[in-house]
C-alpha positions as CSV (number, residue, x, y, z in Angstrom):
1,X,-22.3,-3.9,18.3
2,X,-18.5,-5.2,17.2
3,X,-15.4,-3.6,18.0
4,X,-15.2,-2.4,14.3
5,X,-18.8,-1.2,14.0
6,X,-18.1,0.8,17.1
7,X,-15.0,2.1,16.0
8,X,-17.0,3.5,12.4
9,X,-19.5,4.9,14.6
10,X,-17.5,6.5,17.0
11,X,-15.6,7.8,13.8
12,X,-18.5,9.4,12.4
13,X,-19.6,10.8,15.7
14,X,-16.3,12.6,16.5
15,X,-16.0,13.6,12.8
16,X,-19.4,14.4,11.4
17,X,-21.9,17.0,12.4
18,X,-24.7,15.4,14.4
19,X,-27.6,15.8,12.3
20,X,-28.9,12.2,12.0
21,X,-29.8,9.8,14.2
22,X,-28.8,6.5,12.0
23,X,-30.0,2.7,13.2
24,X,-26.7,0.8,14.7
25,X,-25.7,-0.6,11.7
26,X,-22.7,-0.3,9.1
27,X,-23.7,-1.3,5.9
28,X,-21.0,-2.3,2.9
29,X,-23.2,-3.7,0.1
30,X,-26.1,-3.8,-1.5
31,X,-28.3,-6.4,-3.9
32,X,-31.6,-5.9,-5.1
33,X,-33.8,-5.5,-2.0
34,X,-31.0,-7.2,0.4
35,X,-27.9,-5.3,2.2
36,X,-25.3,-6.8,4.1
37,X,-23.2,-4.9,7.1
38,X,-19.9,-5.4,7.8
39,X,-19.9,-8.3,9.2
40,X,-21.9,-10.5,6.8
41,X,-25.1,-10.2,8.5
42,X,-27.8,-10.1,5.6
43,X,-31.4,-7.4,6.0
44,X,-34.3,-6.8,4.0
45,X,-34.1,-2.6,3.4
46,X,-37.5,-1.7,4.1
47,X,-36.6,2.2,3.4
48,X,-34.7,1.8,0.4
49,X,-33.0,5.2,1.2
50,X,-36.5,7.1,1.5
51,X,-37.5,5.3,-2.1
52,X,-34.4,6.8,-3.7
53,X,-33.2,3.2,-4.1
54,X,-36.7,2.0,-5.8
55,X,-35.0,-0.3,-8.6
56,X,-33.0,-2.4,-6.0
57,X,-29.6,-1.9,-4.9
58,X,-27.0,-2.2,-7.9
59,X,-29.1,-2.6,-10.4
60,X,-26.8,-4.0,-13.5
61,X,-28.4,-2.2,-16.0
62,X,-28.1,1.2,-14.3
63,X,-24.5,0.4,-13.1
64,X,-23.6,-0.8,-17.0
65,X,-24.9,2.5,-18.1
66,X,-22.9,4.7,-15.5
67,X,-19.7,2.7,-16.1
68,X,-19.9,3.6,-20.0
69,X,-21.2,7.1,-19.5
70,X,-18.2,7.2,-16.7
71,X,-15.9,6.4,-19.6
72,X,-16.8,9.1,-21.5
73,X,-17.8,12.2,-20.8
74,X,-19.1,13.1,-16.9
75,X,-19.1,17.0,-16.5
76,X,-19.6,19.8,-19.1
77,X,-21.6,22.0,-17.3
78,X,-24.5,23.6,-19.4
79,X,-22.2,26.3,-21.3
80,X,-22.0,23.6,-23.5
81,X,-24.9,20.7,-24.8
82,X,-24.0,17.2,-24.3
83,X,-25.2,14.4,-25.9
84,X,-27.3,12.9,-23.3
85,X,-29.2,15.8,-22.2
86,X,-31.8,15.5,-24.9
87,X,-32.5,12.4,-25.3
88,X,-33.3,12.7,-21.6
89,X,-35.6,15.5,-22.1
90,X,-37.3,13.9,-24.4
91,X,-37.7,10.3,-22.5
92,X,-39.4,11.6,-20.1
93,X,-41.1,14.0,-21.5
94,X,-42.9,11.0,-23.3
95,X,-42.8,8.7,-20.3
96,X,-44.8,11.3,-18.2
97,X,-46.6,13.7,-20.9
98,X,-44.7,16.9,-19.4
99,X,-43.8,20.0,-22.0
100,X,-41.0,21.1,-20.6
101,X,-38.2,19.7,-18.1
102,X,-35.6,21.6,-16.0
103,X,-32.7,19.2,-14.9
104,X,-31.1,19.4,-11.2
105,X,-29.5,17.3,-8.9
106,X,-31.4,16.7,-5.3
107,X,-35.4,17.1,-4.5
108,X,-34.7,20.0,-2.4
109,X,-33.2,21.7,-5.5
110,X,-36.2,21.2,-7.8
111,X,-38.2,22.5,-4.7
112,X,-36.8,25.6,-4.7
113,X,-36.6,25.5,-8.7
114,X,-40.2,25.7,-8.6
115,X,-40.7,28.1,-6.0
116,X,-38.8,30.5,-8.0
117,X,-40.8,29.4,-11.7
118,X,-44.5,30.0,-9.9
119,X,-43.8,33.2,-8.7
120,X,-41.6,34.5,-11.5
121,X,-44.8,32.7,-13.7
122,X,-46.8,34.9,-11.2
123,X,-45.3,38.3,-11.6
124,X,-44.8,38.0,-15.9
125,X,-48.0,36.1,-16.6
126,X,-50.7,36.2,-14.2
127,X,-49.9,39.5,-13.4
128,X,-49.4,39.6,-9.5
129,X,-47.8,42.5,-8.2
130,X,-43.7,42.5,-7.8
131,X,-43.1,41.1,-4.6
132,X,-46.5,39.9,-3.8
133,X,-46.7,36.4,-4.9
134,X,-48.1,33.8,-2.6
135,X,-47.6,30.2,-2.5
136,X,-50.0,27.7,-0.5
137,X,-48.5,24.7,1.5
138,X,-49.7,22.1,3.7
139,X,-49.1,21.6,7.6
140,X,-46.6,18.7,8.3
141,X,-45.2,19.1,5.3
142,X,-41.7,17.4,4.2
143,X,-40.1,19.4,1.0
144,X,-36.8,19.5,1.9
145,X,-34.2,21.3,4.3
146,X,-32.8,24.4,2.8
147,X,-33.1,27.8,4.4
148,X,-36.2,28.6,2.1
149,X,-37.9,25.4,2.3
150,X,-38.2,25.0,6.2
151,X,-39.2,28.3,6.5
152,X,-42.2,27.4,5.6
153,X,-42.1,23.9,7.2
154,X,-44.6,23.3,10.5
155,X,-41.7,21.1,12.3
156,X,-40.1,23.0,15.1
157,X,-37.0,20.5,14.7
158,X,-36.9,21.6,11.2
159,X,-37.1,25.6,12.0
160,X,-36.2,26.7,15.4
161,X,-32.8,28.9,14.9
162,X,-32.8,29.3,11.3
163,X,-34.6,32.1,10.9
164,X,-35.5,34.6,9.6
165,X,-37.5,33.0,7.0
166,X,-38.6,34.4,3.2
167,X,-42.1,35.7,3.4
168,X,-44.8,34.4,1.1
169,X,-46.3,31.3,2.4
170,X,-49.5,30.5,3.7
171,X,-49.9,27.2,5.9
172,X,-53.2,25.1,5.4
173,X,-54.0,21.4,6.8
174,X,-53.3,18.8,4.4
175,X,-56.5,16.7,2.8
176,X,-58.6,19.8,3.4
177,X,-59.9,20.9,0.1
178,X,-62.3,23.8,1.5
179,X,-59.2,25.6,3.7
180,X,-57.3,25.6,0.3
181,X,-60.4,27.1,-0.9
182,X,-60.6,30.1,1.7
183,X,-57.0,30.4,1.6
184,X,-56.8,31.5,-2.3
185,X,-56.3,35.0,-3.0
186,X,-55.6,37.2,-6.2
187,X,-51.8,36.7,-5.2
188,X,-52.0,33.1,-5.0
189,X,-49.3,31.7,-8.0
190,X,-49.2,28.1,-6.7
191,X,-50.2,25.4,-4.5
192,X,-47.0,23.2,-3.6
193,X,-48.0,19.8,-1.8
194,X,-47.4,16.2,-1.5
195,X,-49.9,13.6,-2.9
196,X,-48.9,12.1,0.4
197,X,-47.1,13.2,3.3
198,X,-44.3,10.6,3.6
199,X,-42.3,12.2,6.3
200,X,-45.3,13.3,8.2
201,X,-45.7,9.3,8.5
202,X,-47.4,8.0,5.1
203,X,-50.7,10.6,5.7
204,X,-53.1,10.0,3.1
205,X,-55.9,12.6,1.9
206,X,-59.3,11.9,1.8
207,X,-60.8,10.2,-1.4
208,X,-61.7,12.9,-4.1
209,X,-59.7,15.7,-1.9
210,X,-56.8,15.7,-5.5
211,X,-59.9,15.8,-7.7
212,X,-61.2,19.2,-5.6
213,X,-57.9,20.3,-5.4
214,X,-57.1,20.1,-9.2
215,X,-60.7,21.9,-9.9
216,X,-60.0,24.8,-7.6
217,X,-56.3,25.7,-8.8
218,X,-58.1,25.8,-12.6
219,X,-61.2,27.7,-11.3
220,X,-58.7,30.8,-10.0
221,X,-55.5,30.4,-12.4
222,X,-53.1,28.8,-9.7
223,X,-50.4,26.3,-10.5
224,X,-51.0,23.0,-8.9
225,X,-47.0,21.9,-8.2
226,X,-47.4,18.0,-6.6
227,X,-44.0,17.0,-5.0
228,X,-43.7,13.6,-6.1
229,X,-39.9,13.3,-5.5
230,X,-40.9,10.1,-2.7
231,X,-44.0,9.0,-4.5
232,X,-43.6,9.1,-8.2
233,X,-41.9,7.0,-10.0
234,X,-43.7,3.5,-9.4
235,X,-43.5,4.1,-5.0
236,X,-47.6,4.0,-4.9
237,X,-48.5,1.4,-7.7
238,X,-48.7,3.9,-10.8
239,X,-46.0,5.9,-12.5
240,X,-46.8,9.3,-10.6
241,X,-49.3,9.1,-7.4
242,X,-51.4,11.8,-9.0
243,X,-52.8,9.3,-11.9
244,X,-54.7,7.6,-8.4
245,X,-57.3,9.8,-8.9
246,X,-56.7,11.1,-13.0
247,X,-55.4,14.2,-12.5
248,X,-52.6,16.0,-13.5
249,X,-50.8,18.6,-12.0
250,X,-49.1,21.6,-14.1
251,X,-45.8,21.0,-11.9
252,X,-44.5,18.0,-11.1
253,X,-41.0,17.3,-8.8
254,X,-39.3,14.3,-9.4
255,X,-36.0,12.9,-8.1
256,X,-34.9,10.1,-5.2
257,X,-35.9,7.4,-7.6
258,X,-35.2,8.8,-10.8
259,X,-31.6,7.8,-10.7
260,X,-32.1,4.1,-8.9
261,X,-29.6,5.5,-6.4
262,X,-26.8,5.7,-8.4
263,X,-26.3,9.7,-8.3
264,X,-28.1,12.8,-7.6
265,X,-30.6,13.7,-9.9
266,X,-34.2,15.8,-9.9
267,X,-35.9,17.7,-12.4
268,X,-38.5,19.8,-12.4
269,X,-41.5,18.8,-15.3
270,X,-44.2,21.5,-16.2
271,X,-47.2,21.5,-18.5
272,X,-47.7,25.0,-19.3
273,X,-45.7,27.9,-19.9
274,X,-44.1,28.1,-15.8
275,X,-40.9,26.8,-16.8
276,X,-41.0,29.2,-20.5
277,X,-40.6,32.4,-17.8
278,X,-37.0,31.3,-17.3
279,X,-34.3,32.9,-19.7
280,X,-30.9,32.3,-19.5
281,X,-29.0,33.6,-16.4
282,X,-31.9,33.6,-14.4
283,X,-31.3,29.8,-12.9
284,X,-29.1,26.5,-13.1
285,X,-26.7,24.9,-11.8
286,X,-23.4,23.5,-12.3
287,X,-23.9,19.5,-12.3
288,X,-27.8,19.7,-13.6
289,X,-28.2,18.2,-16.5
290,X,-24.8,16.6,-16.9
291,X,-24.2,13.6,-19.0
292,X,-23.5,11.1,-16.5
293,X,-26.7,11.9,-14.5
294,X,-28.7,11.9,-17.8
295,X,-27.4,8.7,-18.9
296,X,-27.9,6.9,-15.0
297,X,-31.6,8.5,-15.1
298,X,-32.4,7.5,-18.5
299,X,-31.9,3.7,-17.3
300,X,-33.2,4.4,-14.1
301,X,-36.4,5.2,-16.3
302,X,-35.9,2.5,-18.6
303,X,-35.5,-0.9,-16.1
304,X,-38.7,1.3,-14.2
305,X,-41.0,0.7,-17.0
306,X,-39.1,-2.7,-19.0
307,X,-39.1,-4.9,-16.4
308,X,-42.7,-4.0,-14.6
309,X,-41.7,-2.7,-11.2
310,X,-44.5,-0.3,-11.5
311,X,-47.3,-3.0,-11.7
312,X,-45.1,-5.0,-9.2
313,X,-45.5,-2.2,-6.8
314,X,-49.0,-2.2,-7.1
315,X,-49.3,-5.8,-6.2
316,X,-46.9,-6.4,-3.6
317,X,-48.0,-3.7,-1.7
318,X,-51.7,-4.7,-1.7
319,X,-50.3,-7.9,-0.4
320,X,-47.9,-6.3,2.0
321,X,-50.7,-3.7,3.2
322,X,-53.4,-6.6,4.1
323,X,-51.1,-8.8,5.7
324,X,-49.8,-5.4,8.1
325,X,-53.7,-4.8,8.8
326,X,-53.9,-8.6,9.7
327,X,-51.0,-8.6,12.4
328,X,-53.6,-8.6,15.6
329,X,-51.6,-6.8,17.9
330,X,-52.4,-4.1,21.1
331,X,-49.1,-1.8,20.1
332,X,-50.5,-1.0,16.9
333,X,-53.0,2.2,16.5
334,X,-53.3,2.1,12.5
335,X,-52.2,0.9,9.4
336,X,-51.7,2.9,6.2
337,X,-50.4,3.4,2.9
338,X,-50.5,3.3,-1.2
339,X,-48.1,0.7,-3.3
340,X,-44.9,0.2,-1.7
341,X,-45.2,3.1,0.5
342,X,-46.3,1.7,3.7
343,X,-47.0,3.0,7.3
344,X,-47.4,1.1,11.3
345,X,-48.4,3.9,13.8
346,X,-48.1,2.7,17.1
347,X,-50.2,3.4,20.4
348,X,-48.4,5.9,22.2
349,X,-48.9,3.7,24.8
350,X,-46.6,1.4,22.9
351,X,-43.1,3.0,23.4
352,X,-41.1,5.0,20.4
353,X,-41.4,3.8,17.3
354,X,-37.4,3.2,17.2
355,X,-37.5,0.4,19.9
356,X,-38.9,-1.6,17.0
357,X,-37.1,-0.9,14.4
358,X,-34.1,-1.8,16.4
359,X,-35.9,-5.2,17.4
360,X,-36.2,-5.4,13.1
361,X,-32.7,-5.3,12.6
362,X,-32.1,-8.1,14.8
363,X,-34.4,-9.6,12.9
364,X,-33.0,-9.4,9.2
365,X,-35.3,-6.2,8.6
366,X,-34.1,-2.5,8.4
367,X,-36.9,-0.2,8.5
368,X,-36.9,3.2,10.1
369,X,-39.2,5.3,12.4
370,X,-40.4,9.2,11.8
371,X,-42.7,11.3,14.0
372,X,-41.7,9.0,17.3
373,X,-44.7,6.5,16.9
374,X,-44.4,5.4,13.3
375,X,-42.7,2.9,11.1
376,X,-42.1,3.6,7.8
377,X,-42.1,0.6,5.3
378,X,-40.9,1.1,2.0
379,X,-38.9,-1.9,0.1
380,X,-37.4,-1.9,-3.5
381,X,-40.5,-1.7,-6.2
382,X,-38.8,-5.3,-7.2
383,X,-39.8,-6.9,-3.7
384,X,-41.2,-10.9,-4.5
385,X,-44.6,-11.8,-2.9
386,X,-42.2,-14.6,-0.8
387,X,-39.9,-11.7,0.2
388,X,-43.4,-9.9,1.5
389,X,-44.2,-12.7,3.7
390,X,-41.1,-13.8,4.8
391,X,-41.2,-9.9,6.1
392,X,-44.4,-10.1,7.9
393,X,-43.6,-12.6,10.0
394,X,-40.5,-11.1,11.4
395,X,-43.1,-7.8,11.8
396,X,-46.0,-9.0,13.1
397,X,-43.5,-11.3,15.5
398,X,-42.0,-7.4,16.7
399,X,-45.3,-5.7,16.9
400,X,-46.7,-7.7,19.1
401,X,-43.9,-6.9,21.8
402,X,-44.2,-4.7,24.7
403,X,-41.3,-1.9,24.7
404,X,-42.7,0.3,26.4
């Protein structure tokens, strides 16, 4: 590393808390799926910011319509309406066939948003008794990092010495439609899981295991809440990952993308009558809904749909998923993924997964690892099938090193 990415690193380490681990590199700008450090040097973002980045870097159109909106009117909190908060509402509402939509600003927020809605749904309208409410979740899990959330995450990194957690959670393993079956009870007011586990390392379910899924939660009145703040929005080839297998779920968590990485925003969509339990003074928050995030999102949602990046996920990521299973080489254990959302586990055998990544970035590639012996893979929805090859050969030419 230079003298001046050093010094910003050193900078950050003496200032900041030490809760990331970042890749050596000091990034200044940003163009579709390229970035550029300080110092000129020019990468492919494989990561594009955990998929919150999934219109490309600066898209115009999204930066036209948060320089006007900028101009304006940015803040109003909701004690008053704005002018962009509707037509929001009812954009997506159409885009994704949801009944009602609570605004907020990170994933992490609409997480808890709906944690609160199921069981408040629960104690007014299925009738569970007060205080009894259960919600199921999935081992290796990834919803988030506030004090409710990780207590019911399996990652010791994520829990130990944050305690003591809120009761209420029951942990099942992921893709396993008969232990969601046994783990039902009268008290049960949701089932909160990810269609698939991108933290966890890009885990997929077994075929059919959504369709099972969907049928039981209808079969004993519990509400299906699919966190699709990493995969919806165009990451796995369709608008929301549930449509792979024609379901829908009766809660759905959207944020990351939903703003092309402009600004914070999430909202929480709902089918049914979860989100009607809420009366005023029983939830918000101070920047959801705002103009300026309305106004970013509804572009976001706009360039999403206009300018195919949906179908163009679906393609590029066929191509970039064949050519990943065709790199023939001994440090690789499996390749996976849906789309644009795209996983290398390595051997253990091989060495961590970060050795590689940093071999990437001196190849022109930023990608980033998770679990120790995974690479995550995850460009900008408007990656070119030349930008998808030009990136496999600079991958398969890592993989097959030895760091171990």
């Amino acid at each position: 590393m230079s003298s001046s990415v050093i010094d910003f690193v050193a900078t950050e380490q003496r200032f900041g808390a030490h809760n990331y681990e970042p890749i050596g590199v000091v990034l200044s700008r940003g163009e579709g799926v390229w970035v550029w450090d300080t110092e000129g040097n020019r990468y492919l973002d494989c990561l594009s910011a955990y998929s919150a980045v999934s219109q490309g870097h600066c898209h115009p159109k999204i930066l036209a319509a948060m320089i006007e909106q900028a101009h304006r009117l940015t803040l109003t909190s909701r004690a008053f309406h704005n002018d962009q908060l509707a037509p929001f509402y009812e954009e997506i509402a159409a885009l994704t066939g949801s009944h009602k939509v609570l605004p907020m600003n990170s994933g992490a927020e609409a997480v808890e948003s709906a944690i609160k809605s199921v069981r408040k749904w629960g104690y007014e309208v299925k009738g569970v008794p007060d205080g009894q409410a259960e919600i199921i979740v999935c081992a290796n899990n990834f919803h988030g990092r506030t004090l409710g959330i990780v207590g019911f995450s399996t990652d010791p990194d994520t829990r130990t010495h944050f305690g003591p957690f809120a009761p209420g959670f029951r942990v099942i393993p992921f893709g396993d439609a008969a232990a969601l079956e046994a783990a039902i009870t009268p008290n049960t007011v949701a089932f909160l899981v990810e269609p698939i586990q991108g933290e966890a390392g890009v885990i997929l379910p077994p075929a059919g295991y959504f369709t099972e899924v969907r049928e039981l939660c209808t079969a004993n009145n519990v509400m299906l809440v699919l966190d699709e703040i990493q995969t919806g929005l165009g990451r796995t080839g369709k608008l929301l990952a549930e449509q792979h297998e024609g379901i829908e779920a009766d809660v759905t968590l959207l944020g990351k993308a939903l703003s092309g990485g402009f600004y914070p925003v999430s909202a929480v969509l709902s089918n049914n009558d979860v989100l009607g339990t809420l009366r005023p003074g029983q939830h918000g928050s101070t920047f959801g809904g705002n103009p300026l995030a309305c106004a970013v999102a509804r572009a976001a949602l706009r360039v999403l749909t206009e300018e195919g990046m949906i179908e163009n996920a679906a393609r590029q990521g066929a191509r970039f998923l064949e050519g990943l299973k065709d790199i023939r080489a001994n440090t690789i254990r499996e390749v996976r993924g849906r789309g644009l959302m795209l996983a290398v586990e390595l051997h253990p055998e091989a060495g961590r997964a970060r050795r590689y990544c940093e071999a990437l970035q001196g190849m022109g590639i930023l990608a980033k690892d998770t679990h120790e012996q995974t690479i995550r893979i995850a460009p900008p929805l408007v990656i070119t099938s030349d930008q998808v090859d030009w990136a496999l050969e600079r991958l398969a030419t890592t993989l097959t090193q030895d760091f171990s």
